[in-house]
C-alpha positions in Angstrom: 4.8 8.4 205.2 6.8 6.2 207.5 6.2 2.2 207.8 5.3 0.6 211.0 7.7 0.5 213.5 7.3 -3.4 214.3 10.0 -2.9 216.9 8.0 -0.5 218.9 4.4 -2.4 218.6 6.7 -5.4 219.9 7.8 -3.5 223.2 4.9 -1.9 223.7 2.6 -5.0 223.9 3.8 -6.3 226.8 3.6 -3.4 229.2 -0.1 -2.6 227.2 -0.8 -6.3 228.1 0.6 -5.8 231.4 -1.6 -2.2 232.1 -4.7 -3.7 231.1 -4.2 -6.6 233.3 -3.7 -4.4 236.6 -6.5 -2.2 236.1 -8.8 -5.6 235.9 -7.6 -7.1 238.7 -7.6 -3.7 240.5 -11.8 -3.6 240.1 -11.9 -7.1 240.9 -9.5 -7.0 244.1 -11.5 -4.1 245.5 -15.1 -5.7 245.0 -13.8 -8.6 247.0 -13.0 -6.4 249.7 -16.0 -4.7 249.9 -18.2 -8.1 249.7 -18.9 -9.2 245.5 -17.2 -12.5 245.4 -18.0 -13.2 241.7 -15.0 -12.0 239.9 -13.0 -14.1 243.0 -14.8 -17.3 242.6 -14.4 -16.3 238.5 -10.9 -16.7 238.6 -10.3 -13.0 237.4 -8.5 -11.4 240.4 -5.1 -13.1 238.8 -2.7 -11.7 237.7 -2.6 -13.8 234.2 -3.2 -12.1 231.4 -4.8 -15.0 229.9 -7.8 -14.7 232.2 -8.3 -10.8 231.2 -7.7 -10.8 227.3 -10.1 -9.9 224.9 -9.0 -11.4 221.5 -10.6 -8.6 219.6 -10.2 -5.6 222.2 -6.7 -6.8 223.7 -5.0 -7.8 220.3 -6.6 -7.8 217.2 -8.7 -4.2 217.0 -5.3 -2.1 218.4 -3.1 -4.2 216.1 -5.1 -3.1 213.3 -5.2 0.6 214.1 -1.5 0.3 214.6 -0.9 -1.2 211.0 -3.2 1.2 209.4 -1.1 3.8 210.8 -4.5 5.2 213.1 -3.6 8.4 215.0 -5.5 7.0 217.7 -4.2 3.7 219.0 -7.0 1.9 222.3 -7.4 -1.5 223.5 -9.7 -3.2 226.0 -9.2 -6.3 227.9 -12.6 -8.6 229.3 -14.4 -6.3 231.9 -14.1 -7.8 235.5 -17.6 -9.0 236.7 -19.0 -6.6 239.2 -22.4 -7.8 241.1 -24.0 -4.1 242.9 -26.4 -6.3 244.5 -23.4 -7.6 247.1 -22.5 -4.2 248.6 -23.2 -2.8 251.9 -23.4 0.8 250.2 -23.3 0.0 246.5 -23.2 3.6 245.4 -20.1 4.4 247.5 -18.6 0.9 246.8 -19.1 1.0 243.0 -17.3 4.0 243.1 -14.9 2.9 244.6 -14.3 -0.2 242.7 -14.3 2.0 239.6 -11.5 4.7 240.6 -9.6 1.2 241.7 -8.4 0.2 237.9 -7.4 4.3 236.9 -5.4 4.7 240.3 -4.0 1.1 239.7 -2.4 2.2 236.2 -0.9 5.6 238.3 0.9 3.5 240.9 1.9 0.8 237.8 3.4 3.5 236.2 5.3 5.1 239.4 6.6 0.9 239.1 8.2 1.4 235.2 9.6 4.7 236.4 11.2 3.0 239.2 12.9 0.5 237.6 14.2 2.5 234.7 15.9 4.8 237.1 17.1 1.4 238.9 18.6 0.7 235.5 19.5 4.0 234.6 21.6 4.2 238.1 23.3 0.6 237.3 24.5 0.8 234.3 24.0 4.3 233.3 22.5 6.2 230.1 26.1 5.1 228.2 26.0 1.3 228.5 22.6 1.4 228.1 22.6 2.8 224.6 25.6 0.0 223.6 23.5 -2.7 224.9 20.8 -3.8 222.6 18.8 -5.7 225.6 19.5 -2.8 228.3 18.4 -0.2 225.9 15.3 -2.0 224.7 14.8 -3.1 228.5 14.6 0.7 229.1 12.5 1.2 225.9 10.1 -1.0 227.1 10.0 0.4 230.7 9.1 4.1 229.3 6.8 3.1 227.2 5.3 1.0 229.9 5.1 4.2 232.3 3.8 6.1 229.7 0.8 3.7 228.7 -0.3 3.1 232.3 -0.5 7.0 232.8 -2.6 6.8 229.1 -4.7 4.6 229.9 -5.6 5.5 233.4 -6.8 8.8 232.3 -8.3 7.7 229.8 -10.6 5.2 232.0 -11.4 8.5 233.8 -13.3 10.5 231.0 -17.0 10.5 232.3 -18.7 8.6 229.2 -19.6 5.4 229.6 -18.6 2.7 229.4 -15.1 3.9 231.1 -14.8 4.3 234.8 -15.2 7.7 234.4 -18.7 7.2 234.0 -19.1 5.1 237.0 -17.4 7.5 239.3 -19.6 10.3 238.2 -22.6 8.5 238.9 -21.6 7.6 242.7 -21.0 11.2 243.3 -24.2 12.6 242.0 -27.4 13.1 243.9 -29.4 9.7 243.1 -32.1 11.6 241.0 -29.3 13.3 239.1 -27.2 10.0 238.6 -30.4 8.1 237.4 -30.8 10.5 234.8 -27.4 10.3 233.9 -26.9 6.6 233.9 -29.7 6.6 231.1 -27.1 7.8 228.3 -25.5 3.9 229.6 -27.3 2.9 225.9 -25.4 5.7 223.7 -22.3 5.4 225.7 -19.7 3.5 223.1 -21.2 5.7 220.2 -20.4 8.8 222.0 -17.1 7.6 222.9 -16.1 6.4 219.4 -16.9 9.8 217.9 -14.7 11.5 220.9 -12.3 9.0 219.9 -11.9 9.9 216.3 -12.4 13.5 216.2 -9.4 14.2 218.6 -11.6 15.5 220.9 -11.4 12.7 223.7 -7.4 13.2 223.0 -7.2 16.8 223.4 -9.2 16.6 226.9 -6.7 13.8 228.1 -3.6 15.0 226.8 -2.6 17.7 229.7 -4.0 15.7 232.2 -1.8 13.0 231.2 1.2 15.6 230.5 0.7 16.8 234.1 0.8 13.2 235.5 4.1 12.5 233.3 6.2 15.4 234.2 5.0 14.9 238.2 6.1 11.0 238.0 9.2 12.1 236.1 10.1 15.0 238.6 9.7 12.4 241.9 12.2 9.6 240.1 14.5 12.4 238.8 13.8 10.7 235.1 
């Protein structure tokens, strides 16, 4: 079996760091708009990473899957505080705040996939690969595009505690959602045993696929 590819975990934290950010403030930027102040007057619609990271989710928990060489690598940063209570409409508005982070991570990734055809154009795919900065540079912008797209779709799967969940609940009938939002209490078991029996992976993998090749076919990457 291969060893850990240190390079590669170095790379990708920064754009992982960078995704998780984004799709915090996102929640939190779009609450503000639609009247919840508290993540605002919280200091969390930043965009320092400081102010999002979880020690254990952001760092420590993927780190450790990583190193034990885990097929399945996630991370989580500090959930932005959302108050219902301050919404006009706080069914429509919660939903809304919810698809905010996933869509965030989209256009973040639309960003990476800008810039590395910016590169690509400037310097092209030979000095690139003679350059130990530019090529990691590029390395680092892929990845980066590919995590957002990840982790976007990922925050869409309907089980909660993901956005997924939240969305699902704003669009269902209120009698249906209320029965719905009860499995709130099983919602990280469920997700942990999607998680590690591929089966969470294998419903997110096209989607994502489809999202790549799109964002890959508009840049010409």
């Amino acid at each position: 079996m291969g060893g850990i590819n240190f390079q590669l975990l170095i790379i990708s934290f920064v754009p992982f760091l960078l995704a998780l950010t984004v799709h915090e403030v996102a929640h939190g930027y779009v609450a503000y708009r639609k009247g919840d102040f508290t993540a605002k007057l919280m200091g969390r619609i930043t965009m320092n990473p400081i102010k999002h990271v979880d020690p254990l989710g952001t760092i420590i928990f993927p780190l450790m899957l990583a190193l034990s060489r885990s097929p399945v690598i996630f991370g989580w940063a500090k959930p932005v505080p959302v108050s219902r209570r301050n919404f006009k409409n706080p069914r429509k508005d919660m939903t809304l705040v919810a698809l905010a982070g996933p869509l965030s991570n989209v256009l973040l990734a639309m960003v990476f996939a800008l810039a590395l055809k910016v590169l690509l154009l400037v310097f092209g795919p030979g000095a690139l690969s003679k350059s130990k900065v530019l090529e990691s540079l590029a390395a680092m912008l892929w990845v980066g595009m590919n995590i957002s797209i990840y982790l976007g779709v990922f925050n869409l799967f309907p089980v909660y505690p993901l956005d997924g969940s939240h969305i699902v609940e704003g669009i269902l009938p209120e009698d249906k959602a209320l029965v719905y939002s009860r499995m709130e209490r099983y919602g990280s078991i469920i997700l942990i045993v999607l998680l590690f029996t591929g089966v969470l992976q294998s419903v997110i993998r096209p989607v994502y696929a489809l999202i790549l090749i799109a964002i890959r076919t508009m840049f010409g990457i």
